[in-house]
KOLBA-362707 format. One record per residue (C-alpha): y, z, x; residue in three letters. Coordinates in steps of 0.5 Angstrom, whole numbers. Example, Ala and Ser with C-alpha at 12.3 -4.5 7.8 and 13.67 -1.06 7.14 Angstrom:
<sites>
<site c2="-9" c3="16" c1="25" type="Ala"/>
<site c2="-2" c3="14" c1="27" type="Ser"/>
</sites>
This chain:
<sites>
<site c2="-17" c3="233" c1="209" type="Unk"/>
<site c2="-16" c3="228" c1="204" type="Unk"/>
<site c2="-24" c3="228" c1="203" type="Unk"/>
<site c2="-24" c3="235" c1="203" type="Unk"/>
<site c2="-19" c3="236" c1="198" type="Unk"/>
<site c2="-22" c3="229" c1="193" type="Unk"/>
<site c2="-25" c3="232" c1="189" type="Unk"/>
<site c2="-20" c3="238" c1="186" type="Unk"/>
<site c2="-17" c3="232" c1="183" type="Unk"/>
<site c2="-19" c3="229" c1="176" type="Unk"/>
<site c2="-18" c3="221" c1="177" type="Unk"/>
<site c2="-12" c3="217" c1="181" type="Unk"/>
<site c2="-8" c3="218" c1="175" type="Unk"/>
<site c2="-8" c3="226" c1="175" type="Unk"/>
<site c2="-1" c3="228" c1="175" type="Unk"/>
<site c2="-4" c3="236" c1="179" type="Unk"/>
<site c2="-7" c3="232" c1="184" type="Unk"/>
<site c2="-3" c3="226" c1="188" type="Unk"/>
<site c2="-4" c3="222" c1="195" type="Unk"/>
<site c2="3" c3="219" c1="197" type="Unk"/>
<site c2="3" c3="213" c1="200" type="Unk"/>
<site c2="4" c3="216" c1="207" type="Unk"/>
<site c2="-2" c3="221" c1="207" type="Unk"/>
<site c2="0" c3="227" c1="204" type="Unk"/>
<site c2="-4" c3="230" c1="199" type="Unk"/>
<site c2="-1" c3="233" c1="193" type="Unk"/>
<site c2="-3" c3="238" c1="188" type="Unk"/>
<site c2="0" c3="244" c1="183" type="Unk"/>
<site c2="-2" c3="249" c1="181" type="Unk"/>
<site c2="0" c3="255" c1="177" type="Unk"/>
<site c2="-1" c3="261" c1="181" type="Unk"/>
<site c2="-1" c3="269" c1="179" type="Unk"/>
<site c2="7" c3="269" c1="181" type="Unk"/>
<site c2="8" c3="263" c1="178" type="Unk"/>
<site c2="8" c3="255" c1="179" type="Unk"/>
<site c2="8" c3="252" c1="185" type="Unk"/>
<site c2="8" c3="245" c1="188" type="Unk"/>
<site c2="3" c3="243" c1="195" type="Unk"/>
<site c2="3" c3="239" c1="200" type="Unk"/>
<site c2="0" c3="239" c1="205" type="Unk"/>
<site c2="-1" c3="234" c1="212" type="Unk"/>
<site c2="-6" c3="233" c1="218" type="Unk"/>
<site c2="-2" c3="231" c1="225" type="Unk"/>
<site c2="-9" c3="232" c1="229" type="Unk"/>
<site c2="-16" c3="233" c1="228" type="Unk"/>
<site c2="-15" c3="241" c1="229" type="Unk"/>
<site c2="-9" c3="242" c1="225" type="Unk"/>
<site c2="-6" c3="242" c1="218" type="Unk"/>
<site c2="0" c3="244" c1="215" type="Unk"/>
<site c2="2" c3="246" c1="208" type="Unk"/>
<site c2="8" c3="247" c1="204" type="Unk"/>
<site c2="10" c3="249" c1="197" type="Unk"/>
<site c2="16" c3="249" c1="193" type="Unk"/>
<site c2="17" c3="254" c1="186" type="Unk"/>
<site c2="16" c3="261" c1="185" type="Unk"/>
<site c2="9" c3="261" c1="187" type="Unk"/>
<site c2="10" c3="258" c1="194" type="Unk"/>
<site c2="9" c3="264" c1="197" type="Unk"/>
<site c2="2" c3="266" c1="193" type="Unk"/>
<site c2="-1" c3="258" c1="194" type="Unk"/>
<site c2="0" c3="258" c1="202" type="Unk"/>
<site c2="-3" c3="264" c1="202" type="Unk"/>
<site c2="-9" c3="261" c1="199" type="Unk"/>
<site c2="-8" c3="254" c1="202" type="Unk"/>
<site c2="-14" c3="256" c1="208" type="Unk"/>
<site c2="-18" c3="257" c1="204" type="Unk"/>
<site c2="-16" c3="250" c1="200" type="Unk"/>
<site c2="-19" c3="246" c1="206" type="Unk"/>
<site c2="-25" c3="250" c1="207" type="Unk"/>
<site c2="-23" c3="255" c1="213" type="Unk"/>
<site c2="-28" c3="259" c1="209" type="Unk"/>
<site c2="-34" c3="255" c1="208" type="Unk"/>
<site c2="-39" c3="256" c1="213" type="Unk"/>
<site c2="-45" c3="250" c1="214" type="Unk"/>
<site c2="-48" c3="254" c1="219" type="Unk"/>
<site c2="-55" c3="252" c1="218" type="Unk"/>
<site c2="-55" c3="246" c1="215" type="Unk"/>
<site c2="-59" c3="241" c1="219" type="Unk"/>
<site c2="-58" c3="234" c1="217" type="Unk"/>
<site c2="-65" c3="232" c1="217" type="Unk"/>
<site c2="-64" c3="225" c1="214" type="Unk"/>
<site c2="-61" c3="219" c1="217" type="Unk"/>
<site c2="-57" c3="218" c1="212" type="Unk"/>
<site c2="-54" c3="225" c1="212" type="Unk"/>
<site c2="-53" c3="224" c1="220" type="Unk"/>
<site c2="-50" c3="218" c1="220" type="Unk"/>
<site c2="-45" c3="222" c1="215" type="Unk"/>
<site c2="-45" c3="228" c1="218" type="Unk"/>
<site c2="-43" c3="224" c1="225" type="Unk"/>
<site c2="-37" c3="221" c1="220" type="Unk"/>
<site c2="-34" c3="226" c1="218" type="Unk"/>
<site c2="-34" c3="232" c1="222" type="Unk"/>
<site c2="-28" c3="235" c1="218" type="Unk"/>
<site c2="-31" c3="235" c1="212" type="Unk"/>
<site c2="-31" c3="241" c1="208" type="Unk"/>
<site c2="-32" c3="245" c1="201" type="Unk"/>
<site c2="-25" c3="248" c1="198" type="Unk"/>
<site c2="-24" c3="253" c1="195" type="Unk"/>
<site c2="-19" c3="254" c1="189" type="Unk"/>
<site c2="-20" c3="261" c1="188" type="Unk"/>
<site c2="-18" c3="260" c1="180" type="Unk"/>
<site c2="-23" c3="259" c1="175" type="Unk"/>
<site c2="-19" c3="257" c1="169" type="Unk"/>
<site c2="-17" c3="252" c1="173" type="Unk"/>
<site c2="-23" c3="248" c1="174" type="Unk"/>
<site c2="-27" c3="250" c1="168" type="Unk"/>
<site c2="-23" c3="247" c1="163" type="Unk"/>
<site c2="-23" c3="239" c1="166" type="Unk"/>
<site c2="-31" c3="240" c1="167" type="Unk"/>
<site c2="-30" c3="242" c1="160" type="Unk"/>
<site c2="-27" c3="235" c1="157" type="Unk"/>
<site c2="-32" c3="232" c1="163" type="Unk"/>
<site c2="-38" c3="234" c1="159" type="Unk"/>
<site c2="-42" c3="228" c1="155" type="Unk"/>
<site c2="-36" c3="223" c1="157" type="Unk"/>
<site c2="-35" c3="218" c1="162" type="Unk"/>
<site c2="-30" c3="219" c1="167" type="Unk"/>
<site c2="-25" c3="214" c1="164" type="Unk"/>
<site c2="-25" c3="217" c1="157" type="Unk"/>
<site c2="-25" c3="225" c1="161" type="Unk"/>
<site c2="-19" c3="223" c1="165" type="Unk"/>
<site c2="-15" c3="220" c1="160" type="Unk"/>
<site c2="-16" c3="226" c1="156" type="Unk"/>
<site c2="-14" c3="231" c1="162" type="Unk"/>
<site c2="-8" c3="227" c1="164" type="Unk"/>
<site c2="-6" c3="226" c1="156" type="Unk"/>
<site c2="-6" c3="234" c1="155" type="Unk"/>
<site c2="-3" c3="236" c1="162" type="Unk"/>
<site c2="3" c3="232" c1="161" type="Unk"/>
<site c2="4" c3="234" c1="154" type="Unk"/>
<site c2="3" c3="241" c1="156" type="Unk"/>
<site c2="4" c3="243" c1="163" type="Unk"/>
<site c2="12" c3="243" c1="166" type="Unk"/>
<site c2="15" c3="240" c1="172" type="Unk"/>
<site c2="13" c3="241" c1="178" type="Unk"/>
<site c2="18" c3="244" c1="183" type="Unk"/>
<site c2="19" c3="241" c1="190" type="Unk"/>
<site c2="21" c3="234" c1="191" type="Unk"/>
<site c2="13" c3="232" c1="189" type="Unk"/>
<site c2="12" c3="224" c1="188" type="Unk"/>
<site c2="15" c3="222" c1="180" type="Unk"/>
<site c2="11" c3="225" c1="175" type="Unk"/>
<site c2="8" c3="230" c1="177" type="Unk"/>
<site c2="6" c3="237" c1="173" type="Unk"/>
<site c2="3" c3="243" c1="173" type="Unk"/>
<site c2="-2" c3="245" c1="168" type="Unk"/>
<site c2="-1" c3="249" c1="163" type="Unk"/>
<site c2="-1" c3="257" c1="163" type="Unk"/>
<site c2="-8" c3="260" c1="158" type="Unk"/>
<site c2="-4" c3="261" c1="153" type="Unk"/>
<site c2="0" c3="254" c1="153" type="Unk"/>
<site c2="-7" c3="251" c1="153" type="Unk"/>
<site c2="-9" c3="256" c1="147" type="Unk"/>
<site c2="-3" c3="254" c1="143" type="Unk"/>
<site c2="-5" c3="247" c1="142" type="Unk"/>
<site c2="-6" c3="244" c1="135" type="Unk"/>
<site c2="-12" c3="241" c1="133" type="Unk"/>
<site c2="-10" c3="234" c1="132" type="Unk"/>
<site c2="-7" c3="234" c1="138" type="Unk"/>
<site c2="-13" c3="235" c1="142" type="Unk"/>
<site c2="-16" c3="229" c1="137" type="Unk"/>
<site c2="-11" c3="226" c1="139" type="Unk"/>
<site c2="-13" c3="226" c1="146" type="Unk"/>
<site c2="-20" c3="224" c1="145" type="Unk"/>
<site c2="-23" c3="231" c1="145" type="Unk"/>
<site c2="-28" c3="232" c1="140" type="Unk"/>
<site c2="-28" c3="239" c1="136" type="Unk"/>
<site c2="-34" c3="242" c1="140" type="Unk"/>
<site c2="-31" c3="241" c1="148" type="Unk"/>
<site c2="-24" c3="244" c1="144" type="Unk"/>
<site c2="-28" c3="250" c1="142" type="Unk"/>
<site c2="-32" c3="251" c1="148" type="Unk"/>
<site c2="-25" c3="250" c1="152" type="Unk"/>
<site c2="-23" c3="256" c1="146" type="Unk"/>
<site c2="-28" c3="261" c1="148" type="Unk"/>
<site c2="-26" c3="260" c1="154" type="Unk"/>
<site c2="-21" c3="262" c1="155" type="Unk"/>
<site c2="-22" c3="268" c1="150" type="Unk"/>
<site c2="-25" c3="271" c1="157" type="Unk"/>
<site c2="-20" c3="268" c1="161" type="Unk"/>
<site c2="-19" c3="275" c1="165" type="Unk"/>
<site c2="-27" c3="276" c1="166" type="Unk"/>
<site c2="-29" c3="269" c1="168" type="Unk"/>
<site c2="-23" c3="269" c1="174" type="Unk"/>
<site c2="-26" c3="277" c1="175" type="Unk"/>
<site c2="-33" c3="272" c1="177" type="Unk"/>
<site c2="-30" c3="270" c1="184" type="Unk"/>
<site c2="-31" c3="277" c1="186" type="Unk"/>
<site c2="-39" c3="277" c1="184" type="Unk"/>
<site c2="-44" c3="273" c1="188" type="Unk"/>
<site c2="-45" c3="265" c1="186" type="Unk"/>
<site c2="-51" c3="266" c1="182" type="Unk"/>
<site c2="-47" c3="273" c1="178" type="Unk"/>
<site c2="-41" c3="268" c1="177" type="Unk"/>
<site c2="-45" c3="262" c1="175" type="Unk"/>
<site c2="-49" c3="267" c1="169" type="Unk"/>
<site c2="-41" c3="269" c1="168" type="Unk"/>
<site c2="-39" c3="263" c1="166" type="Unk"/>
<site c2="-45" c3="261" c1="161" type="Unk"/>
<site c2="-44" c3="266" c1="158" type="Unk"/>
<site c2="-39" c3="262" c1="154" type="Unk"/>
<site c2="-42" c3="258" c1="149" type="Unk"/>
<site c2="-42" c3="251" c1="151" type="Unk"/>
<site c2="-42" c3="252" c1="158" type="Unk"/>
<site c2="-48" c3="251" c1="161" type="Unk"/>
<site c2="-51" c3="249" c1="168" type="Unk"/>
<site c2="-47" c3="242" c1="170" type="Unk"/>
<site c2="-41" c3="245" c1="167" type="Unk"/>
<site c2="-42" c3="252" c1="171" type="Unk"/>
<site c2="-43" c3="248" c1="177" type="Unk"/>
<site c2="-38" c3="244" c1="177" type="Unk"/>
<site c2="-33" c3="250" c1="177" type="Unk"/>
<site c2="-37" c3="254" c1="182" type="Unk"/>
<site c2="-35" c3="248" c1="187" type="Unk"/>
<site c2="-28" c3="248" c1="187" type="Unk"/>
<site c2="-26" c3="255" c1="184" type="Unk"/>
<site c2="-32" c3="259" c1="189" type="Unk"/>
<site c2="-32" c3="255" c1="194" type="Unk"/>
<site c2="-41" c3="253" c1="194" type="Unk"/>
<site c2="-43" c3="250" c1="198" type="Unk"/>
<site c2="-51" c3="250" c1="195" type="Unk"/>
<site c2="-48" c3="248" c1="187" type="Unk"/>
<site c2="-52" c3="243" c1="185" type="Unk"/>
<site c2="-50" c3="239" c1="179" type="Unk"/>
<site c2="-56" c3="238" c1="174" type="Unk"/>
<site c2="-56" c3="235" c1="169" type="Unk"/>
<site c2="-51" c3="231" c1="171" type="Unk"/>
<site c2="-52" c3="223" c1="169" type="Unk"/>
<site c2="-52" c3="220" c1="175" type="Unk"/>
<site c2="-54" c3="225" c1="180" type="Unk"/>
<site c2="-61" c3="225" c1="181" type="Unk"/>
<site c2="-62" c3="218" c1="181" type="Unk"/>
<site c2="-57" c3="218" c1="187" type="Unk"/>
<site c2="-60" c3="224" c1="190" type="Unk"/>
<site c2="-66" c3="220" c1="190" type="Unk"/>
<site c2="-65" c3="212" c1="192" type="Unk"/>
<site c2="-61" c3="215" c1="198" type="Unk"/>
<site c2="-66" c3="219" c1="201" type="Unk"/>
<site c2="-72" c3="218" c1="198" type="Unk"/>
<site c2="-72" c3="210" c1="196" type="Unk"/>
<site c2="-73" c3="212" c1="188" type="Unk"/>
<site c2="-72" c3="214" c1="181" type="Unk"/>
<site c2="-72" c3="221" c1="180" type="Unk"/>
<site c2="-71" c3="226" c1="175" type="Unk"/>
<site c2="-68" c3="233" c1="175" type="Unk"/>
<site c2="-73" c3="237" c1="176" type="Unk"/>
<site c2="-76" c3="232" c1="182" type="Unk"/>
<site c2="-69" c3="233" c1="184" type="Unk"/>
<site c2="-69" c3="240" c1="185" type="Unk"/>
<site c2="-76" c3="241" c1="188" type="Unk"/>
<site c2="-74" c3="235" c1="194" type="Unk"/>
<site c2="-67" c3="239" c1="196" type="Unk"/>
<site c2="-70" c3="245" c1="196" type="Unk"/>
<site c2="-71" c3="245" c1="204" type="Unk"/>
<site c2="-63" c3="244" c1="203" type="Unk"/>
<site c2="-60" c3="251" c1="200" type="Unk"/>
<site c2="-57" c3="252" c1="200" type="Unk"/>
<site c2="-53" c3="247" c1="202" type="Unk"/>
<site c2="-54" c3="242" c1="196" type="Unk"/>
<site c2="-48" c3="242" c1="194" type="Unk"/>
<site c2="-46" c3="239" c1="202" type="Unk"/>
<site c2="-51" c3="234" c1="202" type="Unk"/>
<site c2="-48" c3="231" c1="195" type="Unk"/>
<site c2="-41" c3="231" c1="199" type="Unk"/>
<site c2="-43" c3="228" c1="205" type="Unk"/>
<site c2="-48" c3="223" c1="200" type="Unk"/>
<site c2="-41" c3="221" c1="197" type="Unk"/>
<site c2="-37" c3="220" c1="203" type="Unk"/>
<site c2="-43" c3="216" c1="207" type="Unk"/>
<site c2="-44" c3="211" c1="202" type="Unk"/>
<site c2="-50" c3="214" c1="196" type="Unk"/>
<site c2="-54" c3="208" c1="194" type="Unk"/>
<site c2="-54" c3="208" c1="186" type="Unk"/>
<site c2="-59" c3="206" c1="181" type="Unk"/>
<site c2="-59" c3="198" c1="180" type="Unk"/>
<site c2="-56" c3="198" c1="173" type="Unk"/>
<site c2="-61" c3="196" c1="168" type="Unk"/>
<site c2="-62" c3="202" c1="165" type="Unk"/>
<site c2="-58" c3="205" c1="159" type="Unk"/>
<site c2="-51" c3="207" c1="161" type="Unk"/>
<site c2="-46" c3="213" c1="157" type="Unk"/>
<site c2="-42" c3="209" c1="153" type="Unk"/>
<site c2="-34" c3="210" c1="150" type="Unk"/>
<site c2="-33" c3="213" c1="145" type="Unk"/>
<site c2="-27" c3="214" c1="141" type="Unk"/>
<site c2="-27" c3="222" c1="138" type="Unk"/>
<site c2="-20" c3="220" c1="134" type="Unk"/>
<site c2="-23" c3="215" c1="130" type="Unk"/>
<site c2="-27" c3="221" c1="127" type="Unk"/>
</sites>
């Protein structure tokens, strides 16, 4: 369950996302009825329960099978690695969730583009503690719900500064949500459909599409390219070398589509990375500009 939902979280410190100490893993969330508080449980390898507080308790239970990935479907996917054997023997329980809320996902990815992930969680964290509200229920201390499309357009400009964001994220954060109705219509389309959607919006390319269409649609084949790690990750774990994108793309072929889950189960194994002699993303403070 933890694995499973991992990744919806942006970082230790997101205040929307939160292991306690007894296991329970807990998230907010804004739904179409309102904010809304989760947890949820795992008693045995087969059952898992979740609760929710605030007006939108009823709505996020109601999503919450789908959050652990009762929808995703691994049916002929062959782990045809040792690598990949070894972590799909691991962890059996491992699965790729669904959100269902574009929104929701696209605009941390938005904040993750060109940054290291310090930098992009500190943004995320600063922003959604500013502007979200207090999360109903008895959730660990400080938590939040993130803010509504409208709260998030409401922003002033110098606070986005504020928060480390550069002009050309907020902008393309902007644009977005201009066409937050039809961006969330994207969950009804095919993946390849909804992934067009939503580049579409100016600054949103391939990563930033895949990045949403793994939490919010639930693909099981979104491949992240571009990413600045990804491909040499993909490539000293399962083919003992550098590779570059494109290499990337034509070795995972025999995978689809289920890239995404080889990246997942990569990550939860162990993925062997790059030796760190090449050049590395760097900080840099947007306040100072």
């Amino acid at each position: 369950m933890q694995l499973t939902l991992s990744r919806l979280g942006r970082g230790a410190t997101d205040p929307t996302h939160q292991v306690a100490a007894d296991g329970a893993v807990w998230r907010t969330t804004l739904t179409v009825e309102g904010p809304a508080s989760m947890r949820f449980t795992q008693h045995d390898l087969h059952t898992l329960r979740c609760e929710a507080w605030g007006e939108g308790a009823h709505a996020a239970v109601a999503a919450a099978s789908a959050l652990v990935g009762e929808a995703d479907d691994p049916t002929g996917f062959v782990a045809d690695h040792p690598r990949l054997h070894d972590a799909h023997r691991r962890f059996p329980g491992l699965r790729i969730p669904r959100t269902g809320l574009v929104l929701e996902s696209l605009i941390p990815a938005i904040l993750e583009q060109k940054v290291i992930s310090v930098q992009a969680t500190a943004s995320w964290r600063a922003l959604v503690r500013a502007h979200g509200t207090p999360a109903p229920g008895p959730t660990p201390a400080n938590m939040v719900v993130g803010p509504s499309n409208r709260a998030w357009q409401l922003i002033p400009s110098w606070e986005w500064h504020r928060a480390g964001v550069d002009p050309r994220r907020s902008r393309t954060v902007m644009l977005a949500l201009q066409v937050a109705r039809q961006l969330q219509s994207g969950v009804n389309l095919s993946p390849a459909e909804a992934a067009a959607r939503l580049r579409t919006v100016p600054g949103v390319g391939v990563w930033t599409a895949a990045e949403v269409a793994q939490r919010a649609l639930g693909d099981a084949d979104a491949l992240s390219v571009g990413d600045f790690h990804l491909s040499n990750m993909i490539g000293h774990s399962l083919f003992g070398r550098d590779m570059t994108d494109t290499e990337m793309i034509v070795a995972m072929q025999k995978w689809q589509p289920h890239r995404y889950r080889v990246v997942r189960l990569l990550e939860a194994g162990g993925a062997t990375l790059k030796p760190r002699r090449g050049p590395r993303l760097s900080f840099v403070d947007h306040r100072l500009h």
